[in-house]
C-alpha positions, 0 to 999 in steps of 0.5 A: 259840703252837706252833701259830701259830709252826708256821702262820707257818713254813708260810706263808712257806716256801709264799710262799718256794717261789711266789716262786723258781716265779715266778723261774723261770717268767719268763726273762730277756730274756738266756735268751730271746734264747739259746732264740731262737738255739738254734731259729734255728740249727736253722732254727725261725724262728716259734719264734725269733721269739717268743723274740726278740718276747719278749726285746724285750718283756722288755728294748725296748732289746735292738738284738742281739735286734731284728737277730735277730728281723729275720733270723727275719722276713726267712726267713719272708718278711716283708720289710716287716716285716723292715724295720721291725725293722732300723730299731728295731735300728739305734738301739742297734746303730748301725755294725753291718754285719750289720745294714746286709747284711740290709737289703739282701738284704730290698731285694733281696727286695722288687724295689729292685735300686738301693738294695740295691746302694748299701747293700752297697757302701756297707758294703764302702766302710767295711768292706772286707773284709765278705763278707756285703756281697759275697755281696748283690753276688753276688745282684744278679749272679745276679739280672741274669744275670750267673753269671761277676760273681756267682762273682767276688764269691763268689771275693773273699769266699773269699779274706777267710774261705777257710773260709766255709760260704756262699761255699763252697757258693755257689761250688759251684752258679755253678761248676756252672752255669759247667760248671765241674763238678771245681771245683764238687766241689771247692768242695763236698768243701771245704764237707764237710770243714768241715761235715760235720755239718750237715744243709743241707750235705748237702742241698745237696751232694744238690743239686749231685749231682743238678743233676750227674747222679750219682743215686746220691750224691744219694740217699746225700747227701740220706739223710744230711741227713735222718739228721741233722735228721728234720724237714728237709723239704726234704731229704725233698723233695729225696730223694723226687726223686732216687728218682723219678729213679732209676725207685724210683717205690715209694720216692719214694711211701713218701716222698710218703706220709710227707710229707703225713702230716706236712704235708697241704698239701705239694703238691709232695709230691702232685705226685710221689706222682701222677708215680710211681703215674703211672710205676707204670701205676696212672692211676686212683690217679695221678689221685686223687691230683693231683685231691687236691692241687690241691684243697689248690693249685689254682694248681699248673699244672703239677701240673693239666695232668698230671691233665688230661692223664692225665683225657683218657687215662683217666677216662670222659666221664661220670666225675661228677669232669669237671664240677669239673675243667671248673668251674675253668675255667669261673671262669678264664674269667670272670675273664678277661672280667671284663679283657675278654681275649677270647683267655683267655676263650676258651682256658679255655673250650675247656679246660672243654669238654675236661674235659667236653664236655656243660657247657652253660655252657661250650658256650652261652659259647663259642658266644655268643663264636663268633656275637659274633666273627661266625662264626654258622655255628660258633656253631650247630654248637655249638648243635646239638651241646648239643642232641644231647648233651641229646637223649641224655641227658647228665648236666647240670653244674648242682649236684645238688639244683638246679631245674635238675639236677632237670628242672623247667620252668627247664630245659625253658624253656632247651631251648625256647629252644635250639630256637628259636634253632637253627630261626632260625639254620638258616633264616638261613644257608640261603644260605652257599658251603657250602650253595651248594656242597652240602659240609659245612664241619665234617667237612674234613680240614683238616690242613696241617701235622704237628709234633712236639714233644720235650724234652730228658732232664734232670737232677733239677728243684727244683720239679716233677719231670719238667716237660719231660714235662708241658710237651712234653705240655701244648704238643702238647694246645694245637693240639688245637684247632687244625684247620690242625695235626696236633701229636704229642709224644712220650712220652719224653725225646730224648738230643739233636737227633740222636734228635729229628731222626731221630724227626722225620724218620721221622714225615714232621713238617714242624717239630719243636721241642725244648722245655726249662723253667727253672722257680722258684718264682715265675717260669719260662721256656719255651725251645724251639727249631724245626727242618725235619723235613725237612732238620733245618735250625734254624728258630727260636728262642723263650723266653717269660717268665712270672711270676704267677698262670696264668704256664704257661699263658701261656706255653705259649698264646704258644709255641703263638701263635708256632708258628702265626704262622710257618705259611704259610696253605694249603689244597686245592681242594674242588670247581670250577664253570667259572673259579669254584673253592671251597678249605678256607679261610675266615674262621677263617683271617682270609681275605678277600675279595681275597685271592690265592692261588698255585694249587700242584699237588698233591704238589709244595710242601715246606717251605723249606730255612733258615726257616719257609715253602713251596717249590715250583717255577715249573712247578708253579704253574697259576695264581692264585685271588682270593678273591670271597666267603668262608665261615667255613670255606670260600671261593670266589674266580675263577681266572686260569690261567697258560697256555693249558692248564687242568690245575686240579682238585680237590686241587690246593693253593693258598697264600697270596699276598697279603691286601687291604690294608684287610683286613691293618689290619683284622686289626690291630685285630681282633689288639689288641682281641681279636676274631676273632682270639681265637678263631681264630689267623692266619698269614702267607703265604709265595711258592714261595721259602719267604720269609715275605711280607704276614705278619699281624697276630699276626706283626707284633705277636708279641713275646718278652717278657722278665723285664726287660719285665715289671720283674721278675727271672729266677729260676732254681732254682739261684740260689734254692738259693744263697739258701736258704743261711743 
């Protein structure tokens, strides 16, 4: 009997101790939805999320755990999502104004500017003095570019709650932006005050510093924040900037370093690794590096126009490292055929071809849309060119174990064919103006203008470091292709337009631009402003809009179309026979027969005083040239002096007077559906007054293209950090 009582006493106190190990292991929808606010408040939103899933699930009814779990699905920008569990909510917490604000900011967040504006008005309509409904108010402000309602609405918030850690900080980056830099400080040392123990006030008041110029607080700010929470990322970003900045190249690194070892798919933090080793002079480290970021974001333009740049620097043609780089957009291009853009597919192509000149794909496309656009003579000087590149023996681009790698018959049957088509096309163009005229068309200096392009020394950028140098660079690279301008950039930042106009002037440059970039995170904006080298006299002014995949290079291919647009078509006379004359100018210019030029002598046009176009005086006109028969790089027209003394000779230049006016419709069409034009950019003509007259298609039609135009919303950096304050 003892024994069995003794069993008995065994087993409940085994059943006693299972059942308070169960009680403890499940939580009570109360606890969970306080473990979900304790990670919340430090900013662990999938941590928070699954508590308050959990609480949910403990407990369907919980409409406080639903609002708090719609805010944790808003920050990981789910906003669909974030919908659904607000409308879950408002069944159990009907009148809640937090919850009515959330749904608004989530319709900000998906584009429904309108229902977004009838929500928090219709909060502030019940609730009058409801900050959070005006702080979405400040949003739509900012969102439509209006800083000066946005501070209003943040100044009616403040009054309601004076120490409102949000309306505090907003304050101090509209203000900023407003120029209002004490009242920014103040509204920031306020926010200290208050908060001084939090590290997102820090790290926005690194921000602030930063945006201001003052490095040195915003490293000390930006240390504190991470001093405060270790595991505060952006803080960490936001510092290795700042010691960028500061020329601390070996810091920013260590940082850069220590960021990718907690999270290897930090590509910014490979950008600026690369940027600083760049600094450092150590280019082959540099390139290794971004070559290993963008394997991890192959979308980050601006992190691959650096290495591309720094490869066409540095790194050997026969770098086995160019056929990948070439690779990418070789697939670029073909999806830009695949939309039957003519104009992208030929720019990518150009671009693979500057990684790596020997890709025969690349080649072999491009020369096919060189003879489609009906420029034979080109397209075989591109076939001859593969042929010499694999006469020499260049490595082919096909992958390595491949038939076509190893030399088989395949590649003989296309050598072959190569061949046979460069013997046919020789024997067809036996007859062109060039032959007739004995000249070889693909060896002319054909260089008409030289341009400069500087950017402005600025601040601490939020997304890519350094931009402006990147995109100033990336800019002059996109007329490298161009054989009518000559396009340098200068390597460091100008303090001003005095420093670019003297660099300008000192350099003979007919134009300069200075180019500036608002770069967000899903959007940006290329600024740039034209000048006279000669007189500093502004030319012009240009923005370009890009949002979406391959929105850099968009823009920089439609600053560089904007540029060209603008330039009058000139040439020189390369030889004369009687009244018949040839220039260096033809069908890659969209010449046609008909077309008239003013025969200039040579040394006596400059560019206009106060816009765009050439000068040159009445005296020093000799006569007119009307284009009779056009080549692809040349052309021949008949000259009509204009007195009884020929002092026409080789040198002498000519400008553009006017096209035939079927040909100006023809380029129109050509311009809309993308085909000479695709490959060869046009440019208007201009009379001895300098004004722009007959302009061409890609004038005509050439536009500024907005946010707005594209229905969507400028974002710059600032305003996403006032959105980051949670």
């Amino acid at each position: 009997m003892k024994k069995q009582s003794r069993l008995v006493a065994v087993l409940f106190v085994s059943v006693l101790v299972c059942a308070l190990c169960a009680a403890e292991q499940s939580k009570s929808a109360s606890q969970l939805f306080n473990e979900g606010v304790q990670a919340q408040d430090d900013e662990d939103w999938y941590t928070a999320s699954q508590n308050f899933l959990e609480a949910v699930q403990a407990n369907p009814s919980y409409g406080d755990a639903w609002l708090h779990l719609a805010q944790c699905t808003y920050q990981l920008g789910q906003y669909d999502l974030a919908l659904q569990y607000l409308d879950t909510a408002e069944r159990y917490e009907r009148g809640n104004t937090a919850l009515q604000n959330l749904r608004g900011v989530c319709f900000i967040a998906l584009g429904r500017l309108s229902d977004a504006r009838n929500t928090f008005n219709a909060v502030l309509k019940a609730m009058p003095n409801d900050v959070d409904s005006r702080f979405g108010l400040a949003e739509l402000e900012l969102m439509n570019g209006r800083i000066s309602g946005a501070e209003g609405q943040f100044l009616e918030a403040l009054k309601r709650d004076p120490a409102n850690r949000k309306a505090l900080l907003s304050l101090a980056f509209v203000s900023a932006e407003l120029g209002k830099n004490s009242a920014a400080q103040n509204y920031m040392n306020q926010a200290m005050r208050f908060y001084s123990g939090e590290a997102e006030v820090h790290y926005l008041g690194a921000g602030l510093a930063a945006m201001n110029g003052n490095l040195a607080e915003a490293e000390r700010q930006a240390r504190t924040a991470v001093e405060i929470n270790g595991s505060y990322d952006r803080a960490y970003e936001l510092l290795a900037s700042v010691l960028y900045s500061e020329g601390k190249y070996d810091d920013a690194i260590d940082i850069c370093d220590f960021r990718i070892g907690r999270d290897r798919n930090a590509a910014n933090a490979w950008y600026l690794k690369g940027l600083a080793q760049q600094r450092l002079n150590k280019a082959s480290e540099a390139v290794s590096t971004w070559a290993a970021g963008l394997s991890i974001e192959p979308l980050d333009e601006v992190m691959r126009a650096a290495l591309e740049l720094q490869v066409n620097k540095s790194v050997p043609l026969e770098d086995s490292r160019r056929v990948s780089w070439a690779a990418y957009h070789i697939k670029n291009a073909k999806e830009y055929a695949k939309r039957y853009d003519s104009t992208g597919e030929s720019y990518e192509y150009q671009r693979a071809l500057k990684m790596y000149p020997a890709s025969g794909e690349a080649r072999l496309a491009y020369a096919g849309m060189l003879e489609m656009h009906g420029l034979h003579e080109l397209y075989l000087e591109q076939l001859k060119f593969l042929q010499q590149d694999k006469a020499a023996g260049a490595t082919t681009d096909a992958p390595a174990g491949t038939a076509a790698a190893k030399g088989t018959t395949v590649q003989d049957a296309a050598a072959v064919k190569l061949t046979d088509t460069i013997e046919a096309y020789d024997s067809l163009l036996q007859d062109t103006l060039a032959k007739k005229w004995g000249v070889q068309p693909f060896y002319l200096d054909k260089t008409r203008w030289n341009i400069g392009i500087y950017y402005n020394e600025g601040t601490v950028q939020f997304v890519h470091e350094d931009n402006a140098m990147i995109t100033a660079q990336a800019a002059a690279d996109m007329f490298s292709g161009v054989a009518v301008t000559s396009v340098s950039s200068q390597a460091s930042p100008v303090s001003g337009f005095g420093d670019a106009y003297r660099k300008a002037h000192s350099a003979g440059e007919d134009y300069f631009v200075i180019l500036s970039l608002d770069e967000g995170s899903r959007d940006l904006t290329l600024n740039g402003t034209m000048y006279s080298g000669r007189t500093g006299t502004k030319m012009k002014e240009m923005s370009f809009y890009g949002t979406g995949n391959n929105r850099y290079t968009n823009v920089l291919r439609r600053f560089r179309s904007a540029v060209l647009a603008n330039l009058p078509i000139r040439g020189k006379i390369l030889d004369r026979s009687g009244n018949d004359l040839l220039i260096d100018v033809g069908r890659s210019e969209m010449i046609k027969n008909g077309a008239v030029f003013n025969i200039v002598r040579k040394g006596s046009m400059w560019t206009a005083d106060t816009e765009v176009g050439l000068t040159y005086r009445n005296s020093d006109i000799l006569g007119t040239l009307t284009i009779t028969d056009t080549g692809e790089e040349v052309s021949q027209g008949v000259l009509e002096k204009n007195s009884f003394y020929d002092r026409i000779n080789t040198d002498d230049e000519v400008v553009l007077l006017s096209m035939p006016k079927e040909a100006t419709q023809g380029a129109a069409a050509n311009s809309s559906g993308g085909n000479a034009a695709a490959v060869v950019d046009n440019a208007p003509a201009a009379n001895q007054n300098g004004k722009t007259i007959a302009p061409s298609a890609s004038v005509k039609n050439t536009v500024n293209i907005t946010a707005e135009d594209l229905g969507a919303r400028q974002m710059p950096a600032f305003v996403e950090l006032i959105r980051s304050i949670y």
